[in-house]
DSSP file (Angstrom, degrees, kcal/mol; ACC not computed):
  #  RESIDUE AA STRUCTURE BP1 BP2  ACC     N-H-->O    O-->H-N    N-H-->O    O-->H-N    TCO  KAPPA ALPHA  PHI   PSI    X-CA   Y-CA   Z-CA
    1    1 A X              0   0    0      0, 0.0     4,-0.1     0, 0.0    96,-0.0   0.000 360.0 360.0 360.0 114.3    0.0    0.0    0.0
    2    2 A X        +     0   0    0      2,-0.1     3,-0.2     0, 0.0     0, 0.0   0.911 360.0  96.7 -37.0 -62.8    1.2    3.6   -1.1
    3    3 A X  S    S-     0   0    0      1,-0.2     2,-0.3    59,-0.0    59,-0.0  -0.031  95.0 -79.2 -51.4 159.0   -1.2    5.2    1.5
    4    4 A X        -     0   0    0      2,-0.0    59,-2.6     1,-0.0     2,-0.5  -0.422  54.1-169.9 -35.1  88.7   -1.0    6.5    4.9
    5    5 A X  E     +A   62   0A   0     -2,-0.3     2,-0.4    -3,-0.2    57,-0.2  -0.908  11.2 167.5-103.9 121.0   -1.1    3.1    7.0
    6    6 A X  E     -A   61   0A   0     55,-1.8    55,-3.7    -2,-0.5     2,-0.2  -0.961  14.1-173.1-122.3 132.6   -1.7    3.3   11.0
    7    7 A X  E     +A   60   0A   0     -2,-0.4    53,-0.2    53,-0.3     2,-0.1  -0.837  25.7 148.4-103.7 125.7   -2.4    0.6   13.3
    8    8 A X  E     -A   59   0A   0     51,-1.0    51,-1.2     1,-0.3     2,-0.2  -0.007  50.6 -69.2 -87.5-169.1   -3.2    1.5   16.9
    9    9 A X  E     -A   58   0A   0     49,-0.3    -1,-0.3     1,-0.1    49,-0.2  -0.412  64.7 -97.0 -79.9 142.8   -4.9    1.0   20.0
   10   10 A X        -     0   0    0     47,-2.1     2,-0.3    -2,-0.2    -1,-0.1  -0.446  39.5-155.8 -59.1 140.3   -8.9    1.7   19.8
   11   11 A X    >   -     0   0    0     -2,-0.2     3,-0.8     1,-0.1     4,-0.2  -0.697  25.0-108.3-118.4-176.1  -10.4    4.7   20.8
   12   12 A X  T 3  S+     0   0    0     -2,-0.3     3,-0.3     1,-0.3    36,-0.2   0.826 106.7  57.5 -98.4  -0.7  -13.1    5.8   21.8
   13   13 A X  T 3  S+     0   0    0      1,-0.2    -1,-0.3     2,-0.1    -3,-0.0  -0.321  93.6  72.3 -77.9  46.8  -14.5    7.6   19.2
   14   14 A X    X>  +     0   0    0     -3,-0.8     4,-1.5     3,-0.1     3,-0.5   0.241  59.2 103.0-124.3  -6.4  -14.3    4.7   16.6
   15   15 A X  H 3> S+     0   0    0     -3,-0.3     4,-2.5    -4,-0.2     5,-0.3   0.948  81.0  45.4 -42.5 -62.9  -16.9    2.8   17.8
   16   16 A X  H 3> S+     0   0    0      2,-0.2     4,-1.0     1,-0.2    -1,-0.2   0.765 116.7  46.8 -68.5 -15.7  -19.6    3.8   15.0
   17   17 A X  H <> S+     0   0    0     -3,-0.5     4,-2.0     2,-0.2     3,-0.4   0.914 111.6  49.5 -75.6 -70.2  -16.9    3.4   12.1
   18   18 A X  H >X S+     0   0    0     -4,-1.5     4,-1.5     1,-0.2     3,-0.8   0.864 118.0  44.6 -48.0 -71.3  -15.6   -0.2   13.4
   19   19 A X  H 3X S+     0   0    0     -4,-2.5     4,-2.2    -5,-0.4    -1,-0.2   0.646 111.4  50.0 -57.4 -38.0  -19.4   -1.0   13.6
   20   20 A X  H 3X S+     0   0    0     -4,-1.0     4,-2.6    -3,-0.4    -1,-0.3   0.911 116.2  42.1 -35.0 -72.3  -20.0    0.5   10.2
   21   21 A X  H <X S+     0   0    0     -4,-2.0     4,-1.6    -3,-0.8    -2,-0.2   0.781 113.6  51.6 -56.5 -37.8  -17.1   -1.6    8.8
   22   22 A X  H  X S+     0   0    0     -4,-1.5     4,-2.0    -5,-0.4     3,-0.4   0.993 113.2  46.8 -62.2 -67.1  -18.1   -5.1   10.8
   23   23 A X  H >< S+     0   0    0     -4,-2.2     3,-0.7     1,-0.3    -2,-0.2   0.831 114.4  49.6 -52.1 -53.6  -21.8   -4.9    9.5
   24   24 A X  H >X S+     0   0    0     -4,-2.6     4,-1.6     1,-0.3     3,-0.9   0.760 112.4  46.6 -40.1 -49.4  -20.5   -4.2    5.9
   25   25 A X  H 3X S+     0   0    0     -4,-1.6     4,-1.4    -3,-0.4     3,-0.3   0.881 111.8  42.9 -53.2 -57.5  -18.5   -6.7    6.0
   26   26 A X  H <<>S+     0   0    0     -4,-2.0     5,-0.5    -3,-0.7    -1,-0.3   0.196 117.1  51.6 -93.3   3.6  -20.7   -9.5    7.4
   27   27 A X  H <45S+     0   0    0     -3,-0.9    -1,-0.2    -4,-0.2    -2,-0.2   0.456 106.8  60.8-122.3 -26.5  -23.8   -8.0    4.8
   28   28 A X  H  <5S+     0   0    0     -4,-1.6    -2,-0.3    -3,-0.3    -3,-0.1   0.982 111.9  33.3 -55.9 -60.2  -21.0   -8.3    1.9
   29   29 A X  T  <5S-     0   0    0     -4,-1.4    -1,-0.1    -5,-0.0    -3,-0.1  -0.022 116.9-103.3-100.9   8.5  -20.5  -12.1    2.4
   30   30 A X  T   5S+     0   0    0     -3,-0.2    -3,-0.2     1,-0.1    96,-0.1   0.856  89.2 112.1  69.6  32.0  -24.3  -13.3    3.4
   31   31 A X      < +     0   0    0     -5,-0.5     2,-0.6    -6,-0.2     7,-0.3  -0.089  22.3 137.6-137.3  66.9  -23.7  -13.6    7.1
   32   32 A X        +     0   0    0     -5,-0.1     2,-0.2     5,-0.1    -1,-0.1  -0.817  48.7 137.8 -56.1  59.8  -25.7  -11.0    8.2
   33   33 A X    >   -     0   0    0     -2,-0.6     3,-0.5     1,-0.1     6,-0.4  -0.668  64.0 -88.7-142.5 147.7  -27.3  -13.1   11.3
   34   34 A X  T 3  S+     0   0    0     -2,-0.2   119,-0.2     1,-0.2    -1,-0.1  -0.249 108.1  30.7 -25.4 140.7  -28.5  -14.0   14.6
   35   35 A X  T 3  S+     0   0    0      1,-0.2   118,-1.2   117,-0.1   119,-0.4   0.436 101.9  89.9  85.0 -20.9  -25.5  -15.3   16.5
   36   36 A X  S X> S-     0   0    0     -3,-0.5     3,-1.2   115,-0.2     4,-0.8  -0.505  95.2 -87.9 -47.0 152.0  -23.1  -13.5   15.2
   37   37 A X  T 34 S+     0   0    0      1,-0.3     6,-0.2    -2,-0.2   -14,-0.1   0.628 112.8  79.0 -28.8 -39.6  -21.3  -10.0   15.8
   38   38 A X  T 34 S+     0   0    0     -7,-0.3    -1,-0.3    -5,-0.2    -4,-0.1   0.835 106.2  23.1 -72.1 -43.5  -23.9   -8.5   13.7
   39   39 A X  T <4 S+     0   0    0     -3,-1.2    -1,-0.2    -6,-0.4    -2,-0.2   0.637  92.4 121.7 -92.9  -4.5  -26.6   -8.5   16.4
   40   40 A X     <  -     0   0    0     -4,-0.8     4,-0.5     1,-0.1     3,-0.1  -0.138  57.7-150.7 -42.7 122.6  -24.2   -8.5   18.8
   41   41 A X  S    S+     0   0    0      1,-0.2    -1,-0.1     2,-0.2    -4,-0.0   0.691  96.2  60.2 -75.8  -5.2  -24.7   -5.2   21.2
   42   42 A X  S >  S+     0   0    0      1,-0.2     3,-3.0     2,-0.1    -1,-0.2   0.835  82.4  85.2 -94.2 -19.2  -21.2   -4.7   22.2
   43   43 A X  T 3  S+     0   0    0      1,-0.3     3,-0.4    -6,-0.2   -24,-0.3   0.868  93.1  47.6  -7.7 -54.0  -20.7   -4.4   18.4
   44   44 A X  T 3  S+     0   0    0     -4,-0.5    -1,-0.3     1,-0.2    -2,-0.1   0.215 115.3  50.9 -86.6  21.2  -21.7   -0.6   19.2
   45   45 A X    <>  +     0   0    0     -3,-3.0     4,-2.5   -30,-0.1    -1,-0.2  -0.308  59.7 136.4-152.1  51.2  -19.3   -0.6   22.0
   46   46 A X  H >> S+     0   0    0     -3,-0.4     4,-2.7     1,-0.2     3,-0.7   0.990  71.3  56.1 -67.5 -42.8  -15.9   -1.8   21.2
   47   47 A X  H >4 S+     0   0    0      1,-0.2     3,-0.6     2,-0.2     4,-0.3   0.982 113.2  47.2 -53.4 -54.1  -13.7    0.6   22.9
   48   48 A X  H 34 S+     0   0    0      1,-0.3     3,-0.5   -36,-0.2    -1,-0.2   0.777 108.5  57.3 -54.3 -26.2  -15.6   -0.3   26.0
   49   49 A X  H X< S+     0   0    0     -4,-2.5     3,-0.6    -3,-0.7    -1,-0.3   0.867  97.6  57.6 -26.6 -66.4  -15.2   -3.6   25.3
   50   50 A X  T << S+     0   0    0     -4,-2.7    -1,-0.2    -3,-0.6     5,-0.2   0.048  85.1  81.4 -82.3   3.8  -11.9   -3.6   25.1
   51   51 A X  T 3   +     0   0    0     -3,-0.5     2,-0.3    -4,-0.3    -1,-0.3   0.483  66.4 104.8 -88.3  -6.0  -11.2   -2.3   28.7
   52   52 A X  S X  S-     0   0    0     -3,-0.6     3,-1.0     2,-0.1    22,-0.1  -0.466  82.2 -75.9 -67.7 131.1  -11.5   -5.3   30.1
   53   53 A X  T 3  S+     0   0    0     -2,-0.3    21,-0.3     1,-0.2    -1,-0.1   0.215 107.9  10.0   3.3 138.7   -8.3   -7.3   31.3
   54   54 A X  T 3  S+     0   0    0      1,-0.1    20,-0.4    19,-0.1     2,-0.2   0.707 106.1 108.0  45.3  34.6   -6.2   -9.0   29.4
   55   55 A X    <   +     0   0    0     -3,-1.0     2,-0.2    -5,-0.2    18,-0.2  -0.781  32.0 168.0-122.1-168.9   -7.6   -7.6   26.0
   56   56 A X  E     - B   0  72A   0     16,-1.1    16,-2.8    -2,-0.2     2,-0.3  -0.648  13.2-160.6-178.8 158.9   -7.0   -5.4   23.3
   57   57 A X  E     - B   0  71A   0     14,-0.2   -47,-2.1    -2,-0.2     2,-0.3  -0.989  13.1-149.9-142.6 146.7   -8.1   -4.4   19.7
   58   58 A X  E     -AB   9  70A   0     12,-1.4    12,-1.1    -2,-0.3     2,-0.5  -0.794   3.3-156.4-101.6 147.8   -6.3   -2.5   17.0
   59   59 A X  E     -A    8   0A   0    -51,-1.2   -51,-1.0    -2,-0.3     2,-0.4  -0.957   4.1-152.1-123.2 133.5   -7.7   -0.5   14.7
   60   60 A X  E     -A    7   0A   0     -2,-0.5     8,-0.4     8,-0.4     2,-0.4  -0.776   9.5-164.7 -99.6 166.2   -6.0    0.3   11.3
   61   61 A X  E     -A    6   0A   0    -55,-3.7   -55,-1.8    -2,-0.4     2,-0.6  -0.985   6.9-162.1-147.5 119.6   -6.8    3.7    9.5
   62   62 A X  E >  S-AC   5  65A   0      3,-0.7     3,-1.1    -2,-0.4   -57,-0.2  -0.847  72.0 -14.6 -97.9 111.3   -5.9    4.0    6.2
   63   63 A X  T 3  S-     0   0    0    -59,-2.6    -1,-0.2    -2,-0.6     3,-0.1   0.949 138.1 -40.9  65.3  42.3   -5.7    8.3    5.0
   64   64 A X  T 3  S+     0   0    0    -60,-0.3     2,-0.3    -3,-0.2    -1,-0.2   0.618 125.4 108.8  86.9 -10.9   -7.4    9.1    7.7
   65   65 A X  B <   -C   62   0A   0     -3,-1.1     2,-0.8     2,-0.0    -3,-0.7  -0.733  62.3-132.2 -99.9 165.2  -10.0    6.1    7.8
   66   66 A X        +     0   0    0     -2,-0.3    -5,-0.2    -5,-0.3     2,-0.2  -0.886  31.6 168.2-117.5  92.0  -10.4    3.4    9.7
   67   67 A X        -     0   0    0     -2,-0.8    24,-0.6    -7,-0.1     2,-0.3  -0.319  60.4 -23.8 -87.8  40.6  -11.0    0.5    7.3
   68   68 A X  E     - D   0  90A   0     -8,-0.4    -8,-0.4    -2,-0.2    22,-0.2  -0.851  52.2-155.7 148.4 169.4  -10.6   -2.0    9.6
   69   69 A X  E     - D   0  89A   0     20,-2.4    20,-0.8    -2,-0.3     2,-0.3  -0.789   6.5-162.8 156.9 154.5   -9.5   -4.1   13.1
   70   70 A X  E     +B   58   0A   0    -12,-1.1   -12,-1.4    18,-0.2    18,-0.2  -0.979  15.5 170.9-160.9 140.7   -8.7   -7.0   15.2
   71   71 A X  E     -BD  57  86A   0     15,-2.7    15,-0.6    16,-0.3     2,-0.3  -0.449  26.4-127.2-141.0-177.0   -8.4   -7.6   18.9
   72   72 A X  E     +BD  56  85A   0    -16,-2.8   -16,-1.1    13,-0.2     2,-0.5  -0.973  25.7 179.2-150.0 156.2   -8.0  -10.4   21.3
   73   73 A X  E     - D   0  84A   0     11,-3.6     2,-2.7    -2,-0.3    11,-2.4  -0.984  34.9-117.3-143.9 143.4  -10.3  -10.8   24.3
   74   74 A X        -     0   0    0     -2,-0.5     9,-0.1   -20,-0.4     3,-0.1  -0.549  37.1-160.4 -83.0  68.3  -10.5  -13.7   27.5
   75   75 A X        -     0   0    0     -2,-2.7     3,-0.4     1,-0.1    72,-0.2  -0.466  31.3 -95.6 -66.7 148.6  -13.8  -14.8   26.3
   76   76 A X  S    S+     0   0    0     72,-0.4    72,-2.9     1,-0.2    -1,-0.1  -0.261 108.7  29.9 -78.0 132.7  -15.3  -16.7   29.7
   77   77 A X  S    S+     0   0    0      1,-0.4    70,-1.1    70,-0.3     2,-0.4   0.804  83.3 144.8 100.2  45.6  -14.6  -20.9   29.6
   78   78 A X        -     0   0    0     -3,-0.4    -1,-0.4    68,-0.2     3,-0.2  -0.774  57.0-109.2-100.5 115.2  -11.7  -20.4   27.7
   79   79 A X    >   -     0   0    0     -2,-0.4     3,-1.3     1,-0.1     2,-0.3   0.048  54.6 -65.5 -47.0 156.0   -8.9  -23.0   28.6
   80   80 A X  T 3  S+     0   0    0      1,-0.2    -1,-0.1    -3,-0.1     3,-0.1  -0.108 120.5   0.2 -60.6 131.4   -5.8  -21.7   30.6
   81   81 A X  T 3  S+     0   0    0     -2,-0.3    37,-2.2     1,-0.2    36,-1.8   0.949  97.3 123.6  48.8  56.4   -3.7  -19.6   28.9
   82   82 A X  E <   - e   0 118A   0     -3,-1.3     2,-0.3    34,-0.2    37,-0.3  -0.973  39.9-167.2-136.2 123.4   -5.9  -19.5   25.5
   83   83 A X  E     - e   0 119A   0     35,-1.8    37,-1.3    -2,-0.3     2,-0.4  -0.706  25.7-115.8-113.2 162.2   -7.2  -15.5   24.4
   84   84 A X  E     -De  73 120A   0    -11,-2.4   -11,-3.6    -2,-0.3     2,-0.3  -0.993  12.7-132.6-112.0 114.9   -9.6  -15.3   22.0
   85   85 A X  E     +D   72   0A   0     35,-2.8    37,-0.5    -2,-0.4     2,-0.4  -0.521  39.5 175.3 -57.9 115.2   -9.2  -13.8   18.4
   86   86 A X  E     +D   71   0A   0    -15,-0.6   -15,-2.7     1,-0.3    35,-0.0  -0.834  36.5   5.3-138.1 162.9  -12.0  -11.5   17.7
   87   87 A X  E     +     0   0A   0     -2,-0.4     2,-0.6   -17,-0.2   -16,-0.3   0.915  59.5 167.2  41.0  94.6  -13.4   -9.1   15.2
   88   88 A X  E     +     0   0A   0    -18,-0.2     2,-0.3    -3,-0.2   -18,-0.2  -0.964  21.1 121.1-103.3 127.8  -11.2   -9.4   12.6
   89   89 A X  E     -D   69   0A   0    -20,-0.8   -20,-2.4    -2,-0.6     2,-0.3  -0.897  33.5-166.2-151.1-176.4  -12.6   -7.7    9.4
   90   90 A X  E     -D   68   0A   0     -2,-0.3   -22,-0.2   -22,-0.2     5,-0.1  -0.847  36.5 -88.0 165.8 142.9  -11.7   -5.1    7.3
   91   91 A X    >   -     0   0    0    -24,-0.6     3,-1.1    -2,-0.3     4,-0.1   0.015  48.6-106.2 -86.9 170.6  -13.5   -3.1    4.6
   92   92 A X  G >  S+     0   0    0      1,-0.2     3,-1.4     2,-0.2    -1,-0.1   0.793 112.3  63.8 -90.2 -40.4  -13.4   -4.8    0.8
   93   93 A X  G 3  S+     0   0    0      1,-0.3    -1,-0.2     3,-0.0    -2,-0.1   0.672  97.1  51.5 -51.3 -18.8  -10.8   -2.2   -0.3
   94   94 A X  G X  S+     0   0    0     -3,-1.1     3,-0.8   -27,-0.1     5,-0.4   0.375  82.1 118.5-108.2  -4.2   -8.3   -3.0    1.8
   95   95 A X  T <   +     0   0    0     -3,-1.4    -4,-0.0     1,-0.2    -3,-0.0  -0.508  63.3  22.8 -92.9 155.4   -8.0   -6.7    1.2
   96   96 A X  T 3  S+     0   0    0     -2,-0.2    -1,-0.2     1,-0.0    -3,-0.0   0.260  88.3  95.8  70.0  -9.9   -5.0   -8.6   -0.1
   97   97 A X  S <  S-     0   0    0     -3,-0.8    -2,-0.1   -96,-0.0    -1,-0.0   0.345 107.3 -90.1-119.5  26.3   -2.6   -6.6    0.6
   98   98 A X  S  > S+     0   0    0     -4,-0.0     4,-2.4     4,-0.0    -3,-0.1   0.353  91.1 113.4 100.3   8.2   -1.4   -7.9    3.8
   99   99 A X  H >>>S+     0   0    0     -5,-0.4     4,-3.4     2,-0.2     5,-0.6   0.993  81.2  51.5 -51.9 -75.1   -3.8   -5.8    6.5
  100  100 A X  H >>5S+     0   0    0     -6,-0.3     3,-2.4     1,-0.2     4,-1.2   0.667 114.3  39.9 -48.2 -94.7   -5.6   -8.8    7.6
  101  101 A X  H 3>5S+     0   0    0      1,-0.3     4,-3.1     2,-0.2    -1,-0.2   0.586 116.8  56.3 -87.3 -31.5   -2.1  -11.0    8.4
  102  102 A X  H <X5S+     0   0    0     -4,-2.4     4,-1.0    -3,-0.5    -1,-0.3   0.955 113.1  41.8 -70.7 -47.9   -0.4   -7.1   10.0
  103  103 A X  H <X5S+     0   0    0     -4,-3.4     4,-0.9    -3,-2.4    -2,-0.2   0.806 113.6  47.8 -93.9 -24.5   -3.4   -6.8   12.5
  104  104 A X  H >X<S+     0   0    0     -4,-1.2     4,-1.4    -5,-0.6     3,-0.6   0.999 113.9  53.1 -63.0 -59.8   -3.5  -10.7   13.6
  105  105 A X  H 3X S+     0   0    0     -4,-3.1     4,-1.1     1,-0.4     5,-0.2   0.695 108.0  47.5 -85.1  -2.3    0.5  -10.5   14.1
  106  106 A X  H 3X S+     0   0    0     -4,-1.0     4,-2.6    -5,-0.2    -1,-0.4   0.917 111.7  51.9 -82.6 -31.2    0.3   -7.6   16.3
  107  107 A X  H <X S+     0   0    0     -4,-0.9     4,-3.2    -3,-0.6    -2,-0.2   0.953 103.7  55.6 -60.1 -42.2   -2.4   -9.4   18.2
  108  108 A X  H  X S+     0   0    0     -4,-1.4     4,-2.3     2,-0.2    -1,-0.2   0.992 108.9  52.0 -43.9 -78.6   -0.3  -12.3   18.5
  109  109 A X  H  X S+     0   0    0     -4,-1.1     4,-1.8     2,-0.2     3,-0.5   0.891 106.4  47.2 -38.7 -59.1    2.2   -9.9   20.2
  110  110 A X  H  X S+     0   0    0     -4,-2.6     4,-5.0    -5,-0.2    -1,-0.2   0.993 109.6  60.2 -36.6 -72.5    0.2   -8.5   22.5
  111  111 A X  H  < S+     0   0    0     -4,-3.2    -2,-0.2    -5,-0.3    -1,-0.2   0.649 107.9  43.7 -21.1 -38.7   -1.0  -12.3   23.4
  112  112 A X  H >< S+     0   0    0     -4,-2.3     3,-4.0    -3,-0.5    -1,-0.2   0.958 106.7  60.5 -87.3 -53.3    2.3  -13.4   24.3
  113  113 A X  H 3< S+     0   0    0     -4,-1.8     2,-0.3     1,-0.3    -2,-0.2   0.927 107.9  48.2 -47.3 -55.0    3.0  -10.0   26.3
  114  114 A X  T 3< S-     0   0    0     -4,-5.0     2,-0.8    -5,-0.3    -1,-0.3   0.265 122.4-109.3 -89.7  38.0   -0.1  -11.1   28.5
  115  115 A X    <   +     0   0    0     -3,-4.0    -1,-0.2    -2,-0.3    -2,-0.1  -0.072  64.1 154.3  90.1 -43.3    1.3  -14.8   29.0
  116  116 A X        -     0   0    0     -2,-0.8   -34,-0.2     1,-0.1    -1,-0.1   0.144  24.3-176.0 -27.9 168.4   -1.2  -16.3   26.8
  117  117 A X  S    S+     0   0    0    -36,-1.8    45,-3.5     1,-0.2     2,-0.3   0.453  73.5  55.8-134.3 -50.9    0.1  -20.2   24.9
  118  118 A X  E     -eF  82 161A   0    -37,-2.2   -35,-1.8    43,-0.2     2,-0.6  -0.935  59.9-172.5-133.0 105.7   -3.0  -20.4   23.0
  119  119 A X  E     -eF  83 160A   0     41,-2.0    41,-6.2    -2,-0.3     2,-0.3  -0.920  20.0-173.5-132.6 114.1   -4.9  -18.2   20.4
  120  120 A X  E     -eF  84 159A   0    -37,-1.3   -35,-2.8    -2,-0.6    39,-0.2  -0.918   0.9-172.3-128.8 141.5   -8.5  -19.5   19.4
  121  121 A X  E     - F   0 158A   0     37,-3.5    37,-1.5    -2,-0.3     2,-0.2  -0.713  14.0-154.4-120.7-176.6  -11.0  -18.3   16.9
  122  122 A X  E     + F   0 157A   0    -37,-0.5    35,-0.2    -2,-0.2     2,-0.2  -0.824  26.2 150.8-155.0 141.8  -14.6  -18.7   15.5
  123  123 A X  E     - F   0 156A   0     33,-1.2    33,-2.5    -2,-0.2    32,-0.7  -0.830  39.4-110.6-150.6 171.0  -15.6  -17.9   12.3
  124  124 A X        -     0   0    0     30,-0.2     3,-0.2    -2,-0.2     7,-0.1  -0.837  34.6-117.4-113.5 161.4  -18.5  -19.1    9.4
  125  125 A X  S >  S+     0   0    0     -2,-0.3     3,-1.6     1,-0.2     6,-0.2   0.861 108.3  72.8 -67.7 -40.5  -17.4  -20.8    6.5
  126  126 A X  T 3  S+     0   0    0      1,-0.3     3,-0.3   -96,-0.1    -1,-0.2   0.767  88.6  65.3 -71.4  -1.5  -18.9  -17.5    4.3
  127  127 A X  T >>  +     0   0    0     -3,-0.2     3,-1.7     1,-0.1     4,-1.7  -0.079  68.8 142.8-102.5  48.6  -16.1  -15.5    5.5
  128  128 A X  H <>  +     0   0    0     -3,-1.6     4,-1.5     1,-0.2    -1,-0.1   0.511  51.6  68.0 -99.8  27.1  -13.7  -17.4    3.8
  129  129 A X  H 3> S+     0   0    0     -3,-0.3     4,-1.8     2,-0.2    -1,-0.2   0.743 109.5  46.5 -44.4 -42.2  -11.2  -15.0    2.5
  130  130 A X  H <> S+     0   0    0     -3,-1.7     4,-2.8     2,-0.2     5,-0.3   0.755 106.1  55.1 -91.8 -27.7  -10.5  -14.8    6.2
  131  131 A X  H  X S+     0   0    0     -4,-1.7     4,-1.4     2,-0.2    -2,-0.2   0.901 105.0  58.9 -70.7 -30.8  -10.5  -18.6    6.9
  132  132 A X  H  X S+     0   0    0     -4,-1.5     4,-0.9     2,-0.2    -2,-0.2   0.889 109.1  45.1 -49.1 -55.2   -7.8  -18.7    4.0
  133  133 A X  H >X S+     0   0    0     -4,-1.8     4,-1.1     1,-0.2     3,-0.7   0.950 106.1  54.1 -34.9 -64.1   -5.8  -16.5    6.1
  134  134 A X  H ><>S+     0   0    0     -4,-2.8     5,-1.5     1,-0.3     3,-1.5   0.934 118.0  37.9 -55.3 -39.8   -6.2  -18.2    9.6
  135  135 A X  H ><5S+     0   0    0     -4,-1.4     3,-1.2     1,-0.3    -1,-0.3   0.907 112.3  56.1 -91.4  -7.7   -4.9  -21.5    8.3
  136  136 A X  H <<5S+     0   0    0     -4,-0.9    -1,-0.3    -3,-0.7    -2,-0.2   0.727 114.2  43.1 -79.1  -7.3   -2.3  -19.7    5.9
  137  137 A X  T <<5S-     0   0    0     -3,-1.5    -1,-0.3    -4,-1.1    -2,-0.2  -0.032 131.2-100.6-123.7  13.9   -1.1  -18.1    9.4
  138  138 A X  T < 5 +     0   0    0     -3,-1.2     2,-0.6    -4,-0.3    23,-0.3   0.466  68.8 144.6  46.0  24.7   -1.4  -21.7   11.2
  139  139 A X      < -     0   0    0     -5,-1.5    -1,-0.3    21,-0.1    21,-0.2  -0.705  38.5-148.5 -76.5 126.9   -4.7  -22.1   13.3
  140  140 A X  E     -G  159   0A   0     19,-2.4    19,-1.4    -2,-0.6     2,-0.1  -0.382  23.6 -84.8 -75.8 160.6   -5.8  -25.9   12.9
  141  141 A X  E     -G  158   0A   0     17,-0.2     2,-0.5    -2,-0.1    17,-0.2  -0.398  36.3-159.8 -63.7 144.5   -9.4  -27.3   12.9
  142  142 A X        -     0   0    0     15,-1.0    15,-0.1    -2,-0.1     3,-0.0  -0.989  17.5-141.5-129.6 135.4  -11.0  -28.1   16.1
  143  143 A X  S    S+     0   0    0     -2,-0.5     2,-0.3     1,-0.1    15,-0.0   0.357  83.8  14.0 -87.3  15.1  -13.7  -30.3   16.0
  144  144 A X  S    S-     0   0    0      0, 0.0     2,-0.3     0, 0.0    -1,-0.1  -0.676  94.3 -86.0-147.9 139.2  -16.1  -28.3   19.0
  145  145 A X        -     0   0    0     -2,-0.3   -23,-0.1     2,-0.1    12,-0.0  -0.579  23.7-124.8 -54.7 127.8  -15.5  -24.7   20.3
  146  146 A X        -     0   0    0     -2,-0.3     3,-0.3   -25,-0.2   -68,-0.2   0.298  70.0 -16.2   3.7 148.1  -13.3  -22.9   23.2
  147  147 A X  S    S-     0   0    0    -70,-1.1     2,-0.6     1,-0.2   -70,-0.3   0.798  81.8 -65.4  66.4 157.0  -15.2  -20.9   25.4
  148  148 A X        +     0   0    0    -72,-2.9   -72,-0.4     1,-0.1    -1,-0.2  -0.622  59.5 143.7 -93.2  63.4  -18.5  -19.2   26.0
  149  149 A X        -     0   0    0     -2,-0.6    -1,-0.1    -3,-0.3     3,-0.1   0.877  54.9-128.2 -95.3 -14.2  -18.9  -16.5   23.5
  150  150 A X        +     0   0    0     -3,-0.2     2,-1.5     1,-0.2    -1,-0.1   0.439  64.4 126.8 110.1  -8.2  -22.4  -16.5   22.7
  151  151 A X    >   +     0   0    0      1,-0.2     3,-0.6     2,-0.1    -1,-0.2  -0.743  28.8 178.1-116.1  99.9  -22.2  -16.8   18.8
  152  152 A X  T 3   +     0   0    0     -2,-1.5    -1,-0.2     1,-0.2  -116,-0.2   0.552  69.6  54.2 -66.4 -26.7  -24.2  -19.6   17.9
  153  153 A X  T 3  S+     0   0    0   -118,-1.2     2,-0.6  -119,-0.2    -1,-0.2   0.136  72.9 100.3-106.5  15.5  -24.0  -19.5   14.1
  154  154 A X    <   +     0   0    0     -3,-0.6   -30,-0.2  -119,-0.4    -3,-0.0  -0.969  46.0 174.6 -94.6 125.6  -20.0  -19.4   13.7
  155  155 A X        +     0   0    0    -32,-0.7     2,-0.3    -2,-0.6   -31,-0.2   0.264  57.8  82.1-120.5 -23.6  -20.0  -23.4   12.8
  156  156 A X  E     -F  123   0A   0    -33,-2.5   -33,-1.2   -15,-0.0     2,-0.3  -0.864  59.6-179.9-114.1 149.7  -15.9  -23.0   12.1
  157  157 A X  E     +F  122   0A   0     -2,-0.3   -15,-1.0   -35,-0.2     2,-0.3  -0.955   5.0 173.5-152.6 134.6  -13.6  -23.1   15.5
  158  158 A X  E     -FG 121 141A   0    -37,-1.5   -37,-3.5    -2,-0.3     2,-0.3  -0.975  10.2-174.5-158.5 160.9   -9.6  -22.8   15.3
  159  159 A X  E     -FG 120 140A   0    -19,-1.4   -19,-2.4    -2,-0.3     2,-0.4  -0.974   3.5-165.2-152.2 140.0   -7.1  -22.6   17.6
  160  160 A X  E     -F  119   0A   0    -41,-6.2   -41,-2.0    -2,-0.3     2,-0.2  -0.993  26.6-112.1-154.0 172.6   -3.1  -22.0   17.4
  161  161 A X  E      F  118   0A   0     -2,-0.4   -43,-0.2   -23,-0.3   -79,-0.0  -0.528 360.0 360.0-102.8 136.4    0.2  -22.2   19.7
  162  162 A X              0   0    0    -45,-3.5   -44,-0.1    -2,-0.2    -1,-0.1   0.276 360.0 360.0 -80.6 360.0    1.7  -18.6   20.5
């Protein structure tokens, strides 16, 4: 990319752009859904999210936009030392060109800075641009899901060593 590339910490004025960009995302690729991030309420509340312990989410902004972001969070029944990779997406423009794989490895980094082993996702099979990533970045199949997160229609579960 030629452009102006930042990623940072979340603020708290980004919430309504990251939501903007999640829902786009998830209404590009037919998984607009129950169960999902998409009805999810903390969707409109990332930055607040993201104060909890042992998380964090990045956002990049490309020229002055925020096209995108990816965190990691200790969603609850989570094995020991296992974070959870969450809200990955990022806006159609921006794909391919190595965004998505820059905002997982800082997350990774973070992950190891708070002790974490273990880095687990969930995802649907119609975001699979992003499932091409995860296994091209080494998360395996798991045959049931990590954790309590509450999103009942992600059907794909992967997990990888830090």
């Amino acid at each position: 990319m030629n452009n102006k590339l930042e990623i940072r910490p979340i603020q708290p004025e980004d919430n309504a752009a990251l939501a903007s960009v999640i829902r786009s995302v998830l209404e590009e690729f037919g998984a607009a859904k129950p169960g999902t991030v998409y009805t999810d309420p903390t969707t409109d509340q990332l930055y607040e999210l993201f104060q909890t312990p042992q998380s964090a989410y990045f956002v990049a902004v490309l020229d002055g936009e925020i096209v995108g972001g990816c965190g990691i969070y200790p969603t609850k029944g989570l094995p020991e030392g296992c974070t959870e990779l969450v809200k990955l997406y990022l806006a159609s423009v921006t794909r391919g060109k190595g965004l998505g794989k820059a905002l997982m490895e800082r997350c990774f980094e973070i992950a190891k800075e708070n002790g974490y082993t273990e880095i687990y996702l969930e995802t649907l099979p119609e975001l699979h641009i992003a499932v091409g990533l995860y296994e091209r970045l080494g998360f395996e199949y798991l045959e049931k899901p990590y954790g309590e997160s509450g999103h009942f229609a992600c059907d794909l579960w992967m997990a990888k060593e830090l």
